[in-house]
C-alpha positions in Angstrom: -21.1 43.3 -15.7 -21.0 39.8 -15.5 -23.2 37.4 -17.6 -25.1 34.1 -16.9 -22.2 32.1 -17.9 -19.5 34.1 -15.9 -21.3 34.6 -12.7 -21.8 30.3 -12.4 -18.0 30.0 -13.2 -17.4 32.4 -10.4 -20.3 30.6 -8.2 -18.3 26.9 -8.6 -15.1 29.0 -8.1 -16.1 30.1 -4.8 -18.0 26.9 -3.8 -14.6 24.7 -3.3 -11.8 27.5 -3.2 -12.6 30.8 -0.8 -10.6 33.4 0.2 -11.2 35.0 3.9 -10.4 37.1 7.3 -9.7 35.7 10.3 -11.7 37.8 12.4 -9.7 40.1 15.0 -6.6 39.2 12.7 -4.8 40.5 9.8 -3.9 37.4 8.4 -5.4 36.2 5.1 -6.5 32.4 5.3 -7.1 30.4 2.4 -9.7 27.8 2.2 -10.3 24.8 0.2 -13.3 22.2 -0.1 -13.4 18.7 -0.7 -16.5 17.9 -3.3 -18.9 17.1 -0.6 -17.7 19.8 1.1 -17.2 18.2 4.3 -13.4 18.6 4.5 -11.7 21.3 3.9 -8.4 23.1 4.8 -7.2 25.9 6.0 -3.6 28.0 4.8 -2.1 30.8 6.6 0.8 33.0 7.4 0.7 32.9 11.2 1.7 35.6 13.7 5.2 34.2 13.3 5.0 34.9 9.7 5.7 30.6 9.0 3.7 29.0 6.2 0.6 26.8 8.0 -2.8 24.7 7.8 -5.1 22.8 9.6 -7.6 20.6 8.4 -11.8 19.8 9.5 -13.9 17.4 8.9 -17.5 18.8 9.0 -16.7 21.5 11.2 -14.5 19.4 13.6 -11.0 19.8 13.7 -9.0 16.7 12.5 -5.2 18.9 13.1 -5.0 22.3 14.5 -2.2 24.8 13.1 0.9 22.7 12.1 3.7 24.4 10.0 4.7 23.9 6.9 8.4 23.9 4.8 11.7 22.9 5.1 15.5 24.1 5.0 17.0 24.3 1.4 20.4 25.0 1.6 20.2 27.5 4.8 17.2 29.2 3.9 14.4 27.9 6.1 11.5 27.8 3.6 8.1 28.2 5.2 9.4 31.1 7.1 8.9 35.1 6.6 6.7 34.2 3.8 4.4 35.6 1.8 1.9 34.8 -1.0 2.2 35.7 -4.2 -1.0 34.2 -6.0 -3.5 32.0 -5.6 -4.4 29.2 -8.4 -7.4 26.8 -7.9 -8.8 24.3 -10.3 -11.7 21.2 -10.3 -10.5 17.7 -10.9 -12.9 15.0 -12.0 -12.1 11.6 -13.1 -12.6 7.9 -13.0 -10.0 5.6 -14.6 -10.1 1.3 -15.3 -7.8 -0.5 -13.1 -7.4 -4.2 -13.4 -4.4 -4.5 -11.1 -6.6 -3.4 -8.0 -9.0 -4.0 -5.4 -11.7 -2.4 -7.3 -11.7 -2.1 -11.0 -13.2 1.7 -11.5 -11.2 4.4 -9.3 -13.0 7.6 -8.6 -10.0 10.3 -8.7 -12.6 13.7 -8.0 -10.5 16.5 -5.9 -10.3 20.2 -5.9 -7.0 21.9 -6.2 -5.1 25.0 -4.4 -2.2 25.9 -5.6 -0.4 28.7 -3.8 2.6 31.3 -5.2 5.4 31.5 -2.0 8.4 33.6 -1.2 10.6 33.0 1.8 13.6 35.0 1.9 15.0 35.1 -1.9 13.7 31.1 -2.8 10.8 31.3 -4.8 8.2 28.1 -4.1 4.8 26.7 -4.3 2.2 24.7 -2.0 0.3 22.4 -4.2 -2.8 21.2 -2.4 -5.2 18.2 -3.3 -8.3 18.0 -1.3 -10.6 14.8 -2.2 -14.0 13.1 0.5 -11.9 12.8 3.8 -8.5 13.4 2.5 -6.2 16.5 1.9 -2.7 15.7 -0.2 0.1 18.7 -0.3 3.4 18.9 -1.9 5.8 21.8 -2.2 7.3 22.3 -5.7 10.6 24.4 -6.4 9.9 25.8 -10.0 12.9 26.0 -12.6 15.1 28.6 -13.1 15.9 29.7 -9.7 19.7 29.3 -8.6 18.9 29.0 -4.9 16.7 26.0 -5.9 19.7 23.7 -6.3 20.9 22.5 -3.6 20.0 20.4 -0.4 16.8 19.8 1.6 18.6 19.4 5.2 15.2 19.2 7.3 11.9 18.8 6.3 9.5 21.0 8.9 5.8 19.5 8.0 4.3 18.9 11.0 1.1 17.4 12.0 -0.6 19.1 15.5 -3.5 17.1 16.5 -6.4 18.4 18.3 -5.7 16.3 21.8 -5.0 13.2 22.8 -4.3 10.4 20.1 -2.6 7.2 20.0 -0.4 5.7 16.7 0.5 2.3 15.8 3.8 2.9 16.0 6.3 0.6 13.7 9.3 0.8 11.4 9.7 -1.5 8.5 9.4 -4.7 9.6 8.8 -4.6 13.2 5.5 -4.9 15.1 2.9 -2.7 16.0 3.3 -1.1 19.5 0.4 1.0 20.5 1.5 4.1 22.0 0.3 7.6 22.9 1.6 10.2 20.9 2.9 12.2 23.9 4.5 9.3 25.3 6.5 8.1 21.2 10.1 7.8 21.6 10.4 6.0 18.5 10.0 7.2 14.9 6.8 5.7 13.0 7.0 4.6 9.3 4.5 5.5 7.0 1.6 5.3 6.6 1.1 5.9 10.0 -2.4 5.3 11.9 -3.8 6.7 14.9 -6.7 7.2 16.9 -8.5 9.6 19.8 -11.5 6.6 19.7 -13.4 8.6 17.8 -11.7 9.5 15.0 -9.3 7.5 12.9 -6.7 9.3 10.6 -3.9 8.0 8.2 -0.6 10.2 7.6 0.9 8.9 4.9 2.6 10.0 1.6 2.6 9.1 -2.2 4.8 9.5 -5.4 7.8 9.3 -4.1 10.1 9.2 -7.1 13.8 11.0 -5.8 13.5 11.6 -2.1 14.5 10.2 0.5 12.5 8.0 3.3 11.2 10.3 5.4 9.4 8.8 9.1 7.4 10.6 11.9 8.9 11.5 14.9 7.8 13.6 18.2 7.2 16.8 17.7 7.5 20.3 19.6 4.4 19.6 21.8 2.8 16.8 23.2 0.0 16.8 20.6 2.7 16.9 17.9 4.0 14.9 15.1 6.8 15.9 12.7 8.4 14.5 9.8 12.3 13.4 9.7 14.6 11.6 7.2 15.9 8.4 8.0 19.4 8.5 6.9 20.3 11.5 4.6 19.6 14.6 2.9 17.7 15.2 -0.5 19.9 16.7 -3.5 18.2 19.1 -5.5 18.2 20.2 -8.9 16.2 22.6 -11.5 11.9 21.9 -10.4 11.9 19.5 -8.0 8.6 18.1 -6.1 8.5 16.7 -2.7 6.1 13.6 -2.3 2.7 14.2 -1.2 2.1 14.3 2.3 -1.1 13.0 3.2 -4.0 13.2 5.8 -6.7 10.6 5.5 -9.8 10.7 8.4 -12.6 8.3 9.2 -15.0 8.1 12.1 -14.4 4.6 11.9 -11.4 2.3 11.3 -13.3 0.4 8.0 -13.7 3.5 6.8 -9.8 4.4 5.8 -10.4 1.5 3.5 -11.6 4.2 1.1 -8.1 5.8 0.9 -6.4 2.9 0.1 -6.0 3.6 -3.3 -5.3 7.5 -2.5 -1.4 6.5 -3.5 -2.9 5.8 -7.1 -5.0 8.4 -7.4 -1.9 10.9 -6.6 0.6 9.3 -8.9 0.6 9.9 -12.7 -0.9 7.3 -15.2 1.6 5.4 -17.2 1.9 6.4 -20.4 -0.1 3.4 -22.3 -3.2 1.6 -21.1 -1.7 -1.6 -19.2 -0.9 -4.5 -21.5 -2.2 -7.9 -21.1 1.1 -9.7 -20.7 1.0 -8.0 -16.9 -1.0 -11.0 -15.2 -1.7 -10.8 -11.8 -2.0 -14.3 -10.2 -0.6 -16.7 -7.1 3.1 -18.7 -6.9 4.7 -21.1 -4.7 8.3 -21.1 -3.9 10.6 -23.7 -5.5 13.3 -25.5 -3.9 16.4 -24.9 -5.9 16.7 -27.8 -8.0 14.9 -29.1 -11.2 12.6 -31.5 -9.7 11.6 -28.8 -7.4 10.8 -26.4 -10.3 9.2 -29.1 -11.9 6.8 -30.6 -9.3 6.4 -27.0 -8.2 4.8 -26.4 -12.0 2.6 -29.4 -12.0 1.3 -28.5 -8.6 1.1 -24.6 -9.7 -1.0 -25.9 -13.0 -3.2 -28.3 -11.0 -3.9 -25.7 -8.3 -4.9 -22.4 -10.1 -1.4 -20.9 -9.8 0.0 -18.3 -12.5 4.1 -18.9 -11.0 6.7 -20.2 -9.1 9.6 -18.8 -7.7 13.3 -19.6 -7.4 14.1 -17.5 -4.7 17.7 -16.5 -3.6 20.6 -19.0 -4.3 19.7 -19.9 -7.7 23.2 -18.2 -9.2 25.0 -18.6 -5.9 25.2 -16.7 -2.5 23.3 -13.7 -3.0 25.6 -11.6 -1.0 28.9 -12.5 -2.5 29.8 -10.1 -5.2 31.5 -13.3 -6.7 28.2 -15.1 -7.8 27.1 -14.3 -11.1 22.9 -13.6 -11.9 24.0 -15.1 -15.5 24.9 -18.5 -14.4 22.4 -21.4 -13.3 23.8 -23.1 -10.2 23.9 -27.0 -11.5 21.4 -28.1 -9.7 18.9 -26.1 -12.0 18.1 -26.9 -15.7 16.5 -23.7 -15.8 16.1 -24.4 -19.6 14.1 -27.0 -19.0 12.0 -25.6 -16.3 10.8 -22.0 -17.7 10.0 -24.7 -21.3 7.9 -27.1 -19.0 6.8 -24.0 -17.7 5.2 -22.7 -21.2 3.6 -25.9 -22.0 1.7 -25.4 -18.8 1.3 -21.6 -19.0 3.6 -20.9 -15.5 5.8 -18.5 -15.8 9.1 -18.4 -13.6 10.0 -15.0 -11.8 13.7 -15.2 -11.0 14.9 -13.5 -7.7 17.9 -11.2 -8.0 19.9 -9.3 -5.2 20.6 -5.9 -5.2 24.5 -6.5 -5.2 24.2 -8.0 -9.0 20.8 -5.5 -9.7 23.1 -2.0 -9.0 26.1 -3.7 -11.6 24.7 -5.7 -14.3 20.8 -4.7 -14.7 21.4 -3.6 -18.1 23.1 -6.9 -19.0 20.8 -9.6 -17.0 17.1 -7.7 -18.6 18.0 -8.5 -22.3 19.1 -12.4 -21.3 16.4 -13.3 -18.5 13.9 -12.1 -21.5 16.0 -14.4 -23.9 15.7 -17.5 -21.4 12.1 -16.8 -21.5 11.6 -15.1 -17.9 8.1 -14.3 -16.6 9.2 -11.8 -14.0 11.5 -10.6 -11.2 11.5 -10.4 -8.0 14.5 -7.7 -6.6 16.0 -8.2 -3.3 17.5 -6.2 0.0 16.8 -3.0 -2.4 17.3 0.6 -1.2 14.6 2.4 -0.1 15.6 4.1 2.8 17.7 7.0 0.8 17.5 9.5 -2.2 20.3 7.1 -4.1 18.5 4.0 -3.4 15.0 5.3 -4.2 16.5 7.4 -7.4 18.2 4.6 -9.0 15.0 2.1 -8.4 12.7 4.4 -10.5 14.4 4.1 -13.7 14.8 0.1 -12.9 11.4 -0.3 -12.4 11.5 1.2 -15.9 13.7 -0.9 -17.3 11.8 -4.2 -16.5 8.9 -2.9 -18.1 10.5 -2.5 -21.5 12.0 -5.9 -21.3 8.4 -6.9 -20.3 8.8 -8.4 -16.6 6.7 -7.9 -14.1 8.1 -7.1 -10.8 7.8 -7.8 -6.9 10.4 -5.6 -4.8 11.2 -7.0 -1.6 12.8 -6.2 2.1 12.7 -2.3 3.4 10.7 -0.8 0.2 7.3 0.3 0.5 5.1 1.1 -2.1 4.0 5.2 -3.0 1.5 4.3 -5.7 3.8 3.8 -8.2 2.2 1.1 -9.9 -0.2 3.5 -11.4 2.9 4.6 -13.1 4.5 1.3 -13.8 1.7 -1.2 -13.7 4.4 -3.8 -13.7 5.2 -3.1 -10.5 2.7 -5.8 -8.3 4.0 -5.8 -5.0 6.3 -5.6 -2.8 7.2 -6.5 0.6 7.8 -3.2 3.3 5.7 -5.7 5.6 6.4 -8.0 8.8 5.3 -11.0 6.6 4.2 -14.3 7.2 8.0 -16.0 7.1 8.3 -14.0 10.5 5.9 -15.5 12.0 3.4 -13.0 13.5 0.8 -13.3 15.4 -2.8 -12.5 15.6 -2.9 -9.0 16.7 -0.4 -8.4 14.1 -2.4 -9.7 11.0 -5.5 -7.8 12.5 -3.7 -4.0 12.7 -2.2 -4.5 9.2 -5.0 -3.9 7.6 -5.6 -0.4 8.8 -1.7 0.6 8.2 0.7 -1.0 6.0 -2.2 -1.8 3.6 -3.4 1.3 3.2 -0.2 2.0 1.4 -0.8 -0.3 -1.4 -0.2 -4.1 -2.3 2.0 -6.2 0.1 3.6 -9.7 -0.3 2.8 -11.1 3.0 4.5 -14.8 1.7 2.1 -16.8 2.9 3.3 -19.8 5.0 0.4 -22.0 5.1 1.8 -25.3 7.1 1.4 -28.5 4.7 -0.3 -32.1 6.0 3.0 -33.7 6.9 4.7 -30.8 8.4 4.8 -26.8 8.8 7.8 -25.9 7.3 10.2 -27.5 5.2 12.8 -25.2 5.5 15.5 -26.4 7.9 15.6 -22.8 9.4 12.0 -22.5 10.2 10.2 -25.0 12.8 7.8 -22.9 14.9 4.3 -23.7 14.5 2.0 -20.9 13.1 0.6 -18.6 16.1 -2.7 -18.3 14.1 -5.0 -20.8 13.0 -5.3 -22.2 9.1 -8.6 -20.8 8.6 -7.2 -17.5 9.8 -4.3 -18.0 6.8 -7.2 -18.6 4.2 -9.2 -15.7 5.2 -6.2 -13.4 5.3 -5.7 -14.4 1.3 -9.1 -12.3 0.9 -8.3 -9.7 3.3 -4.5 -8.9 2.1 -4.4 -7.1 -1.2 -1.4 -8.1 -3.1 -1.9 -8.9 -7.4 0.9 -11.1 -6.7 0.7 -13.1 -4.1 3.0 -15.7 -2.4 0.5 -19.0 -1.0 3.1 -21.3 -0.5 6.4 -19.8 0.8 7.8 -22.8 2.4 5.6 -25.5 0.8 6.8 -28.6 -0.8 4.5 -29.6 -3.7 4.6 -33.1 -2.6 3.5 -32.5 0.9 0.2 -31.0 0.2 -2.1 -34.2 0.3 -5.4 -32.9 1.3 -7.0 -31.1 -1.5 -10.2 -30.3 0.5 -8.0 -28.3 2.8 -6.0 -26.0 0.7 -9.0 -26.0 -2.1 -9.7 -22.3 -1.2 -6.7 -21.0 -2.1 -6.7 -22.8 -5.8 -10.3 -20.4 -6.3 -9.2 -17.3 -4.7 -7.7 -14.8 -7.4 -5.5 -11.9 -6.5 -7.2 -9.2 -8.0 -10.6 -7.8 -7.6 -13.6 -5.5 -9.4 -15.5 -4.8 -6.0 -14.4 -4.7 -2.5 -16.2 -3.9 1.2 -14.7 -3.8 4.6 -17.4 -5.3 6.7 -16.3 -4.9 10.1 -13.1 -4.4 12.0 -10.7 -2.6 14.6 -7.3 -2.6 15.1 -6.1 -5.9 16.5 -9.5 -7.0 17.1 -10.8 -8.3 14.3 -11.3 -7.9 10.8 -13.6 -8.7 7.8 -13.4 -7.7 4.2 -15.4 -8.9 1.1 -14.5 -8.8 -2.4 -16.1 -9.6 -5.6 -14.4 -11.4 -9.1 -16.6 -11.2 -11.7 -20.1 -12.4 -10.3 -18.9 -14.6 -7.5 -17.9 -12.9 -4.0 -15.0 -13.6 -1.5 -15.2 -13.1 2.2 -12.3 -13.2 4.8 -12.5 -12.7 8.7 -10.1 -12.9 10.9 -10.0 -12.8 15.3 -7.1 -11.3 17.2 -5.8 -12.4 20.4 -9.5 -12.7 21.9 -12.5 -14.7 20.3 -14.8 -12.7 17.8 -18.5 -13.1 17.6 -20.6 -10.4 15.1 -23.2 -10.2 12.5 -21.5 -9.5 8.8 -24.0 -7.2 6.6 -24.5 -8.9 3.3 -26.1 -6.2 1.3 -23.4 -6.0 -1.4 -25.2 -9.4 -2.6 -28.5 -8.1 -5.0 -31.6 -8.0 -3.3 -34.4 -10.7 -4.1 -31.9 -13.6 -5.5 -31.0 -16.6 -3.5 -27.0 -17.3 -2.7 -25.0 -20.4 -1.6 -21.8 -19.8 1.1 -18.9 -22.5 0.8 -18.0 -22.0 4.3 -13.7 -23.0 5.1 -13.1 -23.0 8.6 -11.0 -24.1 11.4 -12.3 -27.3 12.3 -10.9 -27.6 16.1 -8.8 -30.1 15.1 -5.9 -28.0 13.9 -7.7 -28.6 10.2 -10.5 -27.0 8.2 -13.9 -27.8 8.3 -15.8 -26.9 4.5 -19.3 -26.7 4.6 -22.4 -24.8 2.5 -25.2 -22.6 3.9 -27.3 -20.7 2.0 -27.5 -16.8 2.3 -29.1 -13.8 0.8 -28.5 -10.1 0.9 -31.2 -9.0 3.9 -29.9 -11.5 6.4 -26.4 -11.0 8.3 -24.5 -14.0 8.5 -23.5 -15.0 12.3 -19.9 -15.3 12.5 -17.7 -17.3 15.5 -14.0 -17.2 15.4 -12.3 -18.4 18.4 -9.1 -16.2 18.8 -6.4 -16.4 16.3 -8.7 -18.3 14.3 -10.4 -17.4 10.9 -13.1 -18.0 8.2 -13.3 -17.4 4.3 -16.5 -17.9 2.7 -16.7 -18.2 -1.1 -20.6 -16.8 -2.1 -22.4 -17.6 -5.8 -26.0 -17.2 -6.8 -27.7 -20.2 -6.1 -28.4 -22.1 -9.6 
């Protein structure tokens, strides 16, 4: 007989983890809840006797059966299985994050954990189910010989319940709208799509030693499978896939709130984060010492933690001949990184992957002798299980020599930086040297963002012309208010402002003066309105003073922004930056309060960032 204590424990059991019948059937479905109990999933042995789930949100079906595994070695795993056990446990957590768009993450999730055979391989299907999102990973425990070996395919599939469209891209390409049935292309993660009703994000997180994996077409028209980009995954001893996950909204604001799910599924690193890890904003030097200098003053007059020399500051980055050790002479690097102290810049040093993969080990221990603030790695490897392997422990590496780190080109961030808070940005993104244009900036933030921080390299045109760089001439296809408000809207702790600027170009102050107050990182944030391409508006709050950027596709935008993250009763000034007509910006104040929306106008491409404090 059971007492008061042991009949609740079975009572909270039963509330997020079940065990039932399919009626009419003989197979045995398991069930898991989400906290609020409006998502859950379902896991099955179907009538073909393959490993599957399918997922609702508040009785609606967000995918219908998809199938589950992958072939190790030659055993299709996933097939002819059955399960062993069941394990379930309660998760509940909040954790301080500095680094991030909101300083207190809420990491609450129930667990399933399910014992699996197939054939002689011995597995298990760890499942995460948090408000609106379900997470899965399959684990190969120790000990079992068949376990080492290869993963040739990976069979996770995602079967949605009718007609949906997905912003299809890879890498750094642009978005193409495109009806699932009709994809021909493969889809990077994480992936968006859309029935007009629903919005869902497949994505994954914690990706440590596997390869890149992409959607593709699957078996039906309603279906999407996953596929590996280039190779195979090695396995050896317990080995853990990434998490695959399944993020759904009823509107496109609402994935916001999975944003940090990458986090919240990676491991914490193993001390609190130390203070020498400081976010902030850079220009990009030209590679000489003036540059570096002028680029300091202006970085110390203009609320900038960095600058940047970028490739070429040891030589042709490609040629296995130049040497991350030696200083080109037009650089007194010396003298920079010391004129650097005495302002409080720091200098982050770019270094290719051709002199990162053979002398890492010797360049850490001297760029921390020269007095190096940080690195930035280029044309990395994340498209295979080498590449991605050997960046983990690098990312390790610059953390003990104390750098901290912005990875750019093909790599997209997992939530690793929960793991190695060094670990800022990095690019995975058709940035702002590339030239993009409206409909582009307004789609990224319902995709690529919702992976984590991205260094969009900001090219905001100076007064006397838009680019310095010989190789880039085309004007800007959005506005300069649109490139202010997308500094609010883009999430990146470190974040490029002036990729091709010359300090000495910038002569009105008024005009770039928002980008000298916006920081990088943030305690509070609020999408405020948006759709995918359309338009987009996100607010965000530094200590007691609150940031607002909106943004217009390709067609004007006209709406009423709630302001009720403001407190009620206390009175609120807006410093208004805004396109000004004129191919200029336009700064004005207004006052506001939290019970009146603020009109909002944005011709198309254009854009409007709003810096709100309580009125004194």
């Amino acid at each position: 007989m059971l007492n008061r204590f042991s009949m609740y424990r079975v009572l909270i059991c039963l509330w997020f983890v079940s065990l039932s019948v399919i009626a009419n059937s003989k197979s045995i479905v398991y069930q898991a809840f989400s906290p609020d109990k409006k998502t859950r999933i379902e896991v099955t042995v179907n009538k073909e006797k393959t490993l599957a789930y399918r997922i609702w949100l508040a009785n609606e079906p967000v995918l219908d059966w998809s199938v589950l595994g992958f072939t190790l070695n030659d055993v299709a795993i996933g097939e002819t299985t059955v399960i062993k056990k069941q394990f379930t446990r309660k998760h509940t957590e909040s954790f301080a994050w500095r680094l991030g768009e909101n300083d207190v993450i809420l990491n609450n999730y129930n667990e399933l954990t399910l014992d699996c055979v197939s054939g002689t391989v011995t597995y298990q299907l760890v499942v995460r189910i948090f408000d609106g999102s379900v997470a899965f990973r399959y684990v190969l425990p120790k000990g079992a010989r068949t376990h080492t070996g290869l993963i040739r395919k990976e069979h996770t599939s995602f079967t949605l319940p009718g007609k949906f469209m997905i912003y299809q891209y890879n890498e750094e390409t642009v978005f193409t709208p495109t009806d699932v049935s009709n994809l021909q292309k493969t889809c990077d993660f994480p992936a968006t799509l859309t029935n007009g009703r629903l919005f869902l994000s497949i994505s994954e997180a914690d990706n440590t030693h596997y390869t890149k994996a992409v959607l593709a077409k699957g078996k039906t028209p309603t279906t999407l499978g996953i596929t590996f980009h280039k190779d195979s995954v090695r396995t050896k001893g317990t080995f853990e896939t990434p998490w695959r996950t399944i993020s759904v909204a009823t509107s496109a604001i609402g994935l916001h709130a999975f944003s940090d799910l990458p986090l919240r599924l990676c491991p914490p690193s193993t001390q609190p984060v130390p203070d020498w890890i400081r976010p902030g904003k850079l220009i990009r030097s030209s590679l000489t010492t003036q540059g570096g200098l002028n680029c300091i003053d202006f970085a110390a007059s203009h609320n900038l933690q960095y600058i940047l020399f970028d490739a070429g500051w040891y030589g042709a980055e490609f040629r296995t001949t130049s040497d991350p050790t030696q200083v080109i002479p037009a650089i007194d690097l010396p003298k920079v990184i010391q004129y650097g102290k005495e302002k409080n810049i720091g200098v982050i040093l770019y270094v290719n992957r051709i002199a990162l993969r053979t002398r890492l080990d010797e360049i850490l221990p001297l760029y921390k002798k020269w007095g190096i603030a940080g690195l930035k790695f280029g044309f990395v490897d994340g498209l295979t299980q080498e590449g991605i392997s050997w960046l983990i422990p690098a990312i390790q590496k610059a953390y003990d020599h104390g750098f901290i780190l912005d990875i750019h080109d093909n790599y997209k961030p997992t939530g690793l930086s929960r793991t190695f808070p060094n670990l800022l940005t990095q690019e995975g993104i058709r940035g702002n040297e590339n030239n993009p244009d409206a409909f582009h900036n307004t789609v990224l933030p319902f995709t690529r963002f919702l992976a984590g921080a991205a260094d969009y390299t900001f090219c905001y045109p100076n007064t006397n012309r838009y680019f310095t760089d010989n190789l880039y001439k085309t004007k800007l296809q959005v506005s300069k208010g649109q490139q202010l408000a997308l500094s609010v809207v883009y999430f990146s702790p470190l974040q490029a402002v002036f990729w091709y600027g010359n300090p000495t170009d910038y002569n009105d102050e008024e005009e770039i003066e928002f980008f000298k107050r916006v920081p990088t990182v943030w305690n509070e944030s609020h999408y405020l309105a948006g759709e995918p391409g359309k338009f987009i508006s996100v607010a965000r709050r530094h200590g007691t003073v609150w940031y607002v950027g909106s943004a217009a596709g390709l067609t004007d935008w006209s709406g009423k922004l709630p302001l009720s993250f403001l407190a009620s009763g206390k009175q609120y000034q807006a410093t208004v930056y805004e396109d000004d007509g004129t191919s200029s910006i336009r700064k004005r104040v207004v006052e506001v309060k939290a019970d009146t929306p603020f009109s909002v106008n944005l011709k198309a491409k254009g854009g409007q960032a709003l810096i709100i404090e309580e009125k004194k």
